[in-house]
C-alpha positions in Angstrom: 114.0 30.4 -16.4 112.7 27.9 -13.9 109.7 26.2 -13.7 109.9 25.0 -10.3 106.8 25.5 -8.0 107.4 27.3 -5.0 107.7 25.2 -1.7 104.7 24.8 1.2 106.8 27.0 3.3 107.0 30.1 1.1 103.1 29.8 -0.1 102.9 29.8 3.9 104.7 33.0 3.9 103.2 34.5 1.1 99.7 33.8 2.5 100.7 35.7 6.4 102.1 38.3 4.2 98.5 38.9 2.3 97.0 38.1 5.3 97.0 41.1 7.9 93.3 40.9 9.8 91.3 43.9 10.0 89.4 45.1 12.9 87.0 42.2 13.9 83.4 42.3 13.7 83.1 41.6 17.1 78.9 41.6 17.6 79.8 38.5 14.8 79.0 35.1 16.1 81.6 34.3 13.3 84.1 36.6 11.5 86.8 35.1 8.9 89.1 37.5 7.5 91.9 36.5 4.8 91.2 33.1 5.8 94.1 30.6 4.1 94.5 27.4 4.6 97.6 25.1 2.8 98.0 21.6 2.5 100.9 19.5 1.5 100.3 15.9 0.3 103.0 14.2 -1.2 105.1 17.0 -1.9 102.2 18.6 -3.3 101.1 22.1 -2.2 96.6 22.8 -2.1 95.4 25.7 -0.8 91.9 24.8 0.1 91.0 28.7 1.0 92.7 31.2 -0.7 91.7 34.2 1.0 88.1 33.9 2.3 86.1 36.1 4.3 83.1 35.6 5.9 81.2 37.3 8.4 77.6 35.7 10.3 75.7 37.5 12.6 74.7 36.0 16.3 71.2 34.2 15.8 71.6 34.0 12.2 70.7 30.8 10.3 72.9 30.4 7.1 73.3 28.1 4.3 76.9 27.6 2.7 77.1 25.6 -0.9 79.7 24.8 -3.2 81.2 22.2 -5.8 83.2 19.3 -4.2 86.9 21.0 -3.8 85.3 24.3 -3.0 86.8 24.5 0.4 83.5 24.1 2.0 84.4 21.3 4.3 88.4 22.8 5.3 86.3 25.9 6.5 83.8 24.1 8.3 86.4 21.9 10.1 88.0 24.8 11.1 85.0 26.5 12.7 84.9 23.5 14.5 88.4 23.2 16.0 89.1 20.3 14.0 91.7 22.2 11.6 94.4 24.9 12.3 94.1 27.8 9.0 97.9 28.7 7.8 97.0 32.4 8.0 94.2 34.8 8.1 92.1 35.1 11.4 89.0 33.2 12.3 86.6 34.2 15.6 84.2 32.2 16.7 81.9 33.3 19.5 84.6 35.6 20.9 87.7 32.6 20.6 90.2 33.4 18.7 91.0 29.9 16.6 94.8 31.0 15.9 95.2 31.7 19.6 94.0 28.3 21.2 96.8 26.1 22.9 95.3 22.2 22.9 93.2 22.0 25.8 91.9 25.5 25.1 90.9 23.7 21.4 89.0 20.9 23.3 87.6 22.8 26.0 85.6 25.0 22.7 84.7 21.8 20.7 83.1 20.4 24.0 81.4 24.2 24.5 81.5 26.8 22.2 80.6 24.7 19.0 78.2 21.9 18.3 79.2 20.2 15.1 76.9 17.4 12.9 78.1 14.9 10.9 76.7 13.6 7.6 77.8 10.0 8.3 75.1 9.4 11.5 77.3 6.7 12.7 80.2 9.6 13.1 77.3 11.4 15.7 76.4 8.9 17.5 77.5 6.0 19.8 75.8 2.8 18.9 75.6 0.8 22.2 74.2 4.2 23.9 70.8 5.7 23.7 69.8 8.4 22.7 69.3 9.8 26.5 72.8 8.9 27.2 74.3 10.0 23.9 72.9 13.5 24.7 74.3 13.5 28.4 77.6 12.4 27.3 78.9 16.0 26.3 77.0 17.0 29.5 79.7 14.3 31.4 82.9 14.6 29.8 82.6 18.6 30.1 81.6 18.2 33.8 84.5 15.6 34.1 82.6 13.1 35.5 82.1 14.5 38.9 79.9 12.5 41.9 78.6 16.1 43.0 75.3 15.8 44.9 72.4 16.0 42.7 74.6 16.7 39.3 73.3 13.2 37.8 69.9 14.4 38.7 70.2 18.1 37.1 72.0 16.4 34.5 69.2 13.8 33.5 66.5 16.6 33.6 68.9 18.8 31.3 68.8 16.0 28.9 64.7 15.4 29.0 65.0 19.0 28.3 67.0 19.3 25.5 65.5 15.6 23.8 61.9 17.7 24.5 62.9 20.9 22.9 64.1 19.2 20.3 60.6 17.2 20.0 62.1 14.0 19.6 61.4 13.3 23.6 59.7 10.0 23.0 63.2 8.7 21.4 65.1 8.6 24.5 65.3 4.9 25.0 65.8 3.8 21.8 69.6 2.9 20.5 70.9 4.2 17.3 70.1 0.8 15.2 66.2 1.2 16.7 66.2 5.0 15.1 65.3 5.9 11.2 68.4 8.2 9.6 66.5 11.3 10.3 65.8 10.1 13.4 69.1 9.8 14.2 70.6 13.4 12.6 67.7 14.8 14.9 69.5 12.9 18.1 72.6 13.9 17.0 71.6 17.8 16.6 70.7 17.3 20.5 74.0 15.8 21.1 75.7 18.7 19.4 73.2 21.4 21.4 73.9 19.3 24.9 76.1 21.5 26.4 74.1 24.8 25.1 76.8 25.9 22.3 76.2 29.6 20.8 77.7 28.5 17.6 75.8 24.8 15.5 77.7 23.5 12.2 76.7 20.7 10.1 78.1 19.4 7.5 75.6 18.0 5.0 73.7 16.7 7.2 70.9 16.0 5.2 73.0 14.5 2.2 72.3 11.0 3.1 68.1 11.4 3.7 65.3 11.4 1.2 63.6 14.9 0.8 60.7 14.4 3.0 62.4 13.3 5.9 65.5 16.2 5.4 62.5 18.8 6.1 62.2 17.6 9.2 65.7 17.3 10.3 66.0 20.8 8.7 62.7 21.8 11.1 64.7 20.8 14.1 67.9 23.2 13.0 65.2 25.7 12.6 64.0 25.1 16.3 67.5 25.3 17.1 68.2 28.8 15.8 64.3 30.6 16.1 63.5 29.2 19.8 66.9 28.7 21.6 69.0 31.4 19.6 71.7 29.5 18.2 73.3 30.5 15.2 73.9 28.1 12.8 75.5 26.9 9.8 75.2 24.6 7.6 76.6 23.2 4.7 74.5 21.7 2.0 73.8 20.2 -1.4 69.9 20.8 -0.6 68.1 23.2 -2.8 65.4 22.4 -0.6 68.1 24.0 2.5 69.7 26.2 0.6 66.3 28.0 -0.4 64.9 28.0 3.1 67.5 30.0 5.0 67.7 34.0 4.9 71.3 33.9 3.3 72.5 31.6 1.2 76.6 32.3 0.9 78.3 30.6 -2.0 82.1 29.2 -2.3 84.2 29.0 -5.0 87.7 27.9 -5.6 88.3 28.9 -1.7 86.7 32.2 -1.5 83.5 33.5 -0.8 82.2 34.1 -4.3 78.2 35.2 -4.1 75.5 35.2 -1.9 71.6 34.9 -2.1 69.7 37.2 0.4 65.8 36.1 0.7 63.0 38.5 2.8 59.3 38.1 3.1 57.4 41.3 0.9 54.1 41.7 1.8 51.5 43.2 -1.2 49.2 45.4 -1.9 47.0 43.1 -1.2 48.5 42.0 2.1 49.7 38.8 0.5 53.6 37.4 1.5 55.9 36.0 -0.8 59.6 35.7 -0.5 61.5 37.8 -2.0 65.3 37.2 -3.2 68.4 38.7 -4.6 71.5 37.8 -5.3 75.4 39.6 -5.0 78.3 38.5 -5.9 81.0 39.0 -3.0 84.1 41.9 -3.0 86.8 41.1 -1.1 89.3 43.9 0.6 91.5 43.6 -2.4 88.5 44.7 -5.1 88.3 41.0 -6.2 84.7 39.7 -7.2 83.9 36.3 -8.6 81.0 36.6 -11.4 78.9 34.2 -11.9 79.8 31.5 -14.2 76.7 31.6 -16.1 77.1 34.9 -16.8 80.8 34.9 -18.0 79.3 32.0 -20.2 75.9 34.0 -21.9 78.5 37.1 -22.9 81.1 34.8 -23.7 83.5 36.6 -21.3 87.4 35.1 -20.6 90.7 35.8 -19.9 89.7 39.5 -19.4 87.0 41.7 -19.3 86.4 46.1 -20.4 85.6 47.8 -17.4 83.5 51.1 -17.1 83.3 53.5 -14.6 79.3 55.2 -14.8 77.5 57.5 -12.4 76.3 54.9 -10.4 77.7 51.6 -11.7 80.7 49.6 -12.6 80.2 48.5 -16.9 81.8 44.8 -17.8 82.0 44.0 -21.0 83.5 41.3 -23.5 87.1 42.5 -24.8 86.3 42.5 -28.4 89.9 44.0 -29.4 
């Protein structure tokens, strides 16, 4: 009998094996089916997702939370082009993220995606202002053409976006003369300069105090209610987490649970939110109950299972 753990390239082979995409959602801003990725640090094998799938509608404004080591932050750097999964299949406003060759990879970081860091300093350029961090996307993607007029179209664009965005009066000001939220706010108009249809952000209120993260948070609102951008983000933030229609949950590298949250109007014509939440069932059956429940029943290891009229029974195994 051995003990010996198999090797990166047969968990990679094992993974494509399991991981045959179905038919793509394609009215998805972002579908994610079977999604694996595998690391190998010092001879040491990690699968960071195991399996996920995700699907978010276009114009839809979603929360995604986690403990640290949840996979979170691999599935967020793949969104963003930054990481290559080992199997499964990931779309993202219509690109195909297995598919891209290099340039096609930075050609959709400069223009399909707009990503935000938690660390300002990663989002921003400190001997720039904020005007010219925001029209710095605009130039590299342009490849800093002399066309007549473009620096002209190209300065209005920026106004534009800064005004949107209502931080307009902070176009002059460098990075060291900005307040953190100020700053996230800069860099979500950096990320939104070359009009992306997909926003990511990676906690990027983790590093401000409450008052000042509703603001920032107000300004990813703006993004995805006025301009129509669908965004993502990935938080620690109760305050976040409980302001966004969908709140999607990972565990151990899968999609585990998700809140849903709707306004309910009353009797009385009063509105309250109203919210529900589901755990997740993959194509294989596989759900991931909550650990608080597993805890109250005092449920491990395995579980008796039911079959009703119109629901599935779990209890404790008390053989």
């Amino acid at each position: 009998m051995t003990t010996d753990q198999p090797t990166y390239e047969e968990l990679r082979r094992r993974a494509m094996a399991a991981a045959e995409p179905r038919v793509r959602a394609t009215d998805a801003a972002i579908a994610c089916d079977r999604l694996v990725r595998i690391f190998n640090a010092d001879g040491i094998e990690v699968q960071a997702l195991q399996g996920l799938e995700l699907t978010v509608d276009q114009g839809d404004l979603v929360a995604l939370v986690g403990a640290s080591g949840s996979g979170k932050s691999t599935l967020m750097n793949i969104l963003a082009g930054l990481d290559v999964p080992t199997a499964g299949s990931a779309t993202v406003a219509g690109h195909d993220l297995l598919e891209l060759s290099a340039r096609d990879r930075l050609r959709y970081r400069r223009e399909a995606v707009g990503f935000v860091f938690q660390q300002t300093a990663r989002n921003l350029l400190p001997f720039l202002t904020a005007a010219q961090n925001v029209a710095l996307p605009m130039q590299l993607r342009g490849g800093g053409g002399f066309r007549r007029g473009a620096a002209a179209r190209r300065s209005a664009r920026v106004a534009e976006t800064l005004e949107a965005l209502g931080i307009g009066d902070l176009a002059h000001r460098r990075p060291a003369e900005l307040s953190g939220g100020q700053q996230q706010r800069v860099a979500i108009a950096v990320a939104m300069a070359n009009r992306p249809e997909v926003l990511l952000a990676d906690e990027p209120t983790g590093e401000l105090d409450s008052e000042t993260a509703a603001s920032v948070f107000e300004t990813f609102r703006t993004v995805n209610k006025e301009l129509g951008v669908t965004v993502v983000i990935v938080t620690h933030d109760p305050m976040v987490a409980g302001e966004v229609r969908r709140t999607v949950a990972i565990r151990d590298g899968r999609t585990s649970s998700e809140v849903l949250r709707r306004v309910v109007t009353d009797e009385h014509g009063e509105e309250s939110v109203s919210e529900r939440e589901y755990v997740v069932l993959d194509r294989s059956g596989r759900v991931q109950l909550p650990p608080k429940f597993l805890a109250a029943l005092g449920m491990e290891h395995r579980v008796a299972v039911d079959l009703a009229p119109d629901h599935i029974e779990l209890r404790p195994d008390r053989s």
